[in-house]
C-alpha positions in Angstrom: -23.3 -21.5 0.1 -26.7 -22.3 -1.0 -27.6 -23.5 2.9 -27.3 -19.9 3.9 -27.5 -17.5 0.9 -30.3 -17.1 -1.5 -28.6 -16.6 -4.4 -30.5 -14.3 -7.0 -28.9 -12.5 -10.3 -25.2 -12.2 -12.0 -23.4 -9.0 -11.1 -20.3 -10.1 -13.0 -18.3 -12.3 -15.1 -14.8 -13.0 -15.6 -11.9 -15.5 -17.0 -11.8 -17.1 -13.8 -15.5 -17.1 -12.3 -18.9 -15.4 -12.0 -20.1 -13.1 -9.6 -23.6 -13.6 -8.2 -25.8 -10.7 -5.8 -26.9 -13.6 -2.6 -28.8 -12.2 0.0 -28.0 -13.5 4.0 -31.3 -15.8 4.7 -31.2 -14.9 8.1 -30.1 -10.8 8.6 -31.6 -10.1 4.7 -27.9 -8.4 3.9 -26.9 -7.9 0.4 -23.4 -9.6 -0.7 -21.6 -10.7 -4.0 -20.3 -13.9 -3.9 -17.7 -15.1 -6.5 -18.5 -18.6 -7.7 -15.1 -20.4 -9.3 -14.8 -23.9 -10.6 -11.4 -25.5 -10.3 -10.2 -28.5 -12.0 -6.6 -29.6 -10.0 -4.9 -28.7 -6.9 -3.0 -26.2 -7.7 -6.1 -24.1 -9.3 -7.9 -24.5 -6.1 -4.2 -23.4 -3.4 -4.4 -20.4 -5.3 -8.2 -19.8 -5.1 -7.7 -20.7 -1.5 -4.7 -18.1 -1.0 -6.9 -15.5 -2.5 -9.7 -15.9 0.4 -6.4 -16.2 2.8 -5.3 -12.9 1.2 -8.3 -11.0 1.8 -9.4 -12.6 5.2 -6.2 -10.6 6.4 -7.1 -7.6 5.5 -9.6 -5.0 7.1 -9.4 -1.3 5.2 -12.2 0.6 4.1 -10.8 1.1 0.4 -10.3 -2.8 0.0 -13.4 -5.2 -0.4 -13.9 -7.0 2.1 -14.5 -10.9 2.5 -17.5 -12.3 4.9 -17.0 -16.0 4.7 -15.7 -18.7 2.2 -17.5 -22.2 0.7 -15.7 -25.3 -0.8 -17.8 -27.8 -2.5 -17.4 -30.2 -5.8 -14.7 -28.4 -6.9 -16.4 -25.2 -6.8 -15.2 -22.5 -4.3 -17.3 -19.8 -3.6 -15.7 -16.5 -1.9 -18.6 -14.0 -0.1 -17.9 -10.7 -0.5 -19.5 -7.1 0.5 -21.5 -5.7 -2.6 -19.4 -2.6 -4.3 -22.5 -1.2 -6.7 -20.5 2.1 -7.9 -18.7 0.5 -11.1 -15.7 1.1 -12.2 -14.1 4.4 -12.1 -13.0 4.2 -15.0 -16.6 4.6 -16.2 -16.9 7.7 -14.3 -14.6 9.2 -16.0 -15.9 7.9 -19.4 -19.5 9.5 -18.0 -17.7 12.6 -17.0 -15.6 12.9 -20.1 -13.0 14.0 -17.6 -11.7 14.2 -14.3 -10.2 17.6 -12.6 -6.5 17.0 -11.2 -8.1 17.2 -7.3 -10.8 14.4 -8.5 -7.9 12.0 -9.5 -5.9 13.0 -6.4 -8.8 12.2 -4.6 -9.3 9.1 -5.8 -5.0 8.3 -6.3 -4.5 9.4 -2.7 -7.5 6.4 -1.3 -5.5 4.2 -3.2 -2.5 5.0 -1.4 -4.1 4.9 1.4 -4.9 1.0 0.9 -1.8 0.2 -0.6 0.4 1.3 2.5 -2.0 -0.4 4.4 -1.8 -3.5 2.5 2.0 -3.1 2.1 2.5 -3.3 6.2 0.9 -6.9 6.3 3.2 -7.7 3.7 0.5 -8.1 0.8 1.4 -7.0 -2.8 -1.9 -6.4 -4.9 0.2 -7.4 -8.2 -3.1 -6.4 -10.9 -3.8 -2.4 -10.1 -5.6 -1.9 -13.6 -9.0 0.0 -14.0 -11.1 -2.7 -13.7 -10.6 -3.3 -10.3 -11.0 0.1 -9.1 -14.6 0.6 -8.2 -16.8 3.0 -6.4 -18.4 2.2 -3.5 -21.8 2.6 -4.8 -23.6 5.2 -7.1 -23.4 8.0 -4.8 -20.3 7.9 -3.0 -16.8 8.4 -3.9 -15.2 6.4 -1.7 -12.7 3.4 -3.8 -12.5 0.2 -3.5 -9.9 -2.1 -4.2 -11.2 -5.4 -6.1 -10.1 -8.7 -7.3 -7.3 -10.1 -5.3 -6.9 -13.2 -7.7 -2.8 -12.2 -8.2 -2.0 -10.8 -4.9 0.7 -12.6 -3.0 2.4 -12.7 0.5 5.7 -10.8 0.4 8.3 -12.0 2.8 11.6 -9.4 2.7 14.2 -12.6 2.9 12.2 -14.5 0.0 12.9 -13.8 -3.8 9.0 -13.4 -5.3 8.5 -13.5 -8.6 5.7 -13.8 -11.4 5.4 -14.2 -14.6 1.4 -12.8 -15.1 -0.1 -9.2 -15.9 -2.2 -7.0 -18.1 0.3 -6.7 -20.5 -0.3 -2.6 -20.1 0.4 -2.8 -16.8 2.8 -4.4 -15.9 6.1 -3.2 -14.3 9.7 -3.7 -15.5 10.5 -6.3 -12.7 7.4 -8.5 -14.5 8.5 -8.1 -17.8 12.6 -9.4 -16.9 11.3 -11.6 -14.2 13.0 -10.1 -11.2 12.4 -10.2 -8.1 8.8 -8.7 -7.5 8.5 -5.9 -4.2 5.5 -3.5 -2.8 7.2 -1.3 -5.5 5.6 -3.0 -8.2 2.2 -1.8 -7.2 4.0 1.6 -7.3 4.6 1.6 -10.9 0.7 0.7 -11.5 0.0 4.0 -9.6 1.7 6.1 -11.7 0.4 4.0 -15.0 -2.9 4.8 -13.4 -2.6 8.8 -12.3 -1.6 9.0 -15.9 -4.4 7.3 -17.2 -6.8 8.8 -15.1 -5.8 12.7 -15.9 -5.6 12.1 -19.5 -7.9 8.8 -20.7 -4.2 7.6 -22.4 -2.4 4.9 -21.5 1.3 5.4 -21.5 2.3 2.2 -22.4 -0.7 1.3 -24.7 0.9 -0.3 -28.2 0.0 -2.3 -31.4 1.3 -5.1 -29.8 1.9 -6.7 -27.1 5.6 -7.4 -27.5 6.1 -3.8 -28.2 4.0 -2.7 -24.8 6.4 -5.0 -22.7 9.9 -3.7 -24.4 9.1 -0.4 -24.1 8.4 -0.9 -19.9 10.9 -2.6 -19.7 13.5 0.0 -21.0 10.9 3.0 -19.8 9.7 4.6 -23.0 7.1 6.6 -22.1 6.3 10.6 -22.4 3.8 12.6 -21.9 0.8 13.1 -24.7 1.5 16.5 -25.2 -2.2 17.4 -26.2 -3.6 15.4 -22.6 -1.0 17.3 -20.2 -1.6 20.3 -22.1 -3.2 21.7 -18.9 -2.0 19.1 -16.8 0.2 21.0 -13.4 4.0 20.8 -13.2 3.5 18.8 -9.6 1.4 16.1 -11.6 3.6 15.2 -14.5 6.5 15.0 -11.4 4.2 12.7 -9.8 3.5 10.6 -12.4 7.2 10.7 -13.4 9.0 9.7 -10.3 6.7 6.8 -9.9 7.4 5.4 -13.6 11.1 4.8 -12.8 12.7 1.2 -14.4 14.6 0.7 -11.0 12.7 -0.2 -8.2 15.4 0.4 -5.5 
């Protein structure tokens, strides 16, 4: 990557790689680039199925990839630059976001999940952190990190056996067989979330976050939804159903 990026200063950091601003040596474009070690083969097919993953897909609400690098077992994905932040933080900035802000922002996300659902890609990690903005002054979404997502094929059983313990869906937590519905259920973890800074499934412990998705304990925070609208809650409510089908 280094033969035609300059690579200049960290953007990000996670559990599985840093991001890094490069700039195109010839055109002068801005990119992020996420730089990942890998230590065995079966680290690097599913670094590899990422790129694949995201090479496929061309929506304005989902980041899109410019080119990909192998080298010492280091992989090194190119990316355009999303400089808006999380949303989350906007509505940390805010304090809160009005019911047409988050449907705003819900119905983008929609948007980029039918899309991705009709070429048969399941996101598999919707959680705040990897919705962003655009950049500081727009309010256009983007989808990030595709380091879960997998290729659904209607005849194959999928499942998976990772998550953000918070967000995970039912079919996670028994380990059934995993559909475009699971991303369904983060949407409604995520409406909620977004009109009332709770999470709904947010316990002491982990063990008690997963039994209660998995039987569907949930209710409304009566003091957040206060003001919340009856079409909202109904929203939120038929997309936090146990059963999939």
């Amino acid at each position: 990557v280094e033969d035609f990026f300059h690579v200049v200063d960290e953007i990000g950091r996670g559990s599985c790689g840093i991001v890094r601003r490069v700039i195109d040596k010839n055109s002068g474009n801005q990119y992020a680039c996420k730089f990942i070690q890998y230590s065995d083969l079966a680290t690097r097919d599913e670094l590899v199925q990422e790129l694949e993953i995201l090479a496929l897909l061309d929506h304005a609400n989902v980041v899109q990839v410019v080119d990909g690098y192998e080298n010492k077992k280091r992989l090194a994905i190119v990316m355009e630059i999303v400089t808006g932040g999380e949303l989350l933080q906007r509505l940390v900035t805010e304090d809160s976001l009005t019911e047409s802000e988050v449907a705003y922002y819900i119905r983008q996300l929609l948007i980029a999940l039918e899309y991705m659902h009709s070429n048969n890609v399941i996101h598999l990690d919707l959680k705040p952190e990897n919705l962003h903005l655009s950049n500081q002054t727009t309010d256009e979404l983007k989808l990030i990190d595709f380091g879960y997502s997998r290729l659904f094929h209607p005849l194959r059983k999928l499942h998976v056996k990772y998550a953000t313990p918070e967000f995970c869906s039912p079919e996670v937590v028994i380990d059934d067989t995993i559909t475009p519905a699971t991303d369904v259920w983060n949407v409604g973890i995520l409406t909620y979330l977004l009109l009332s800074g709770i999470s709904p499934f947010y316990r002491e412990t982990h063990k008690k976050t997963l039994a209660d998705i998995r039987d569907g304990m949930w209710e409304f925070d009566a003091q957040a939804f206060a003001d919340i609208s009856a079409e909202s809650r109904d929203f939120i409510s038929k997309l936090l159903q146990t059963d999939p089908k």
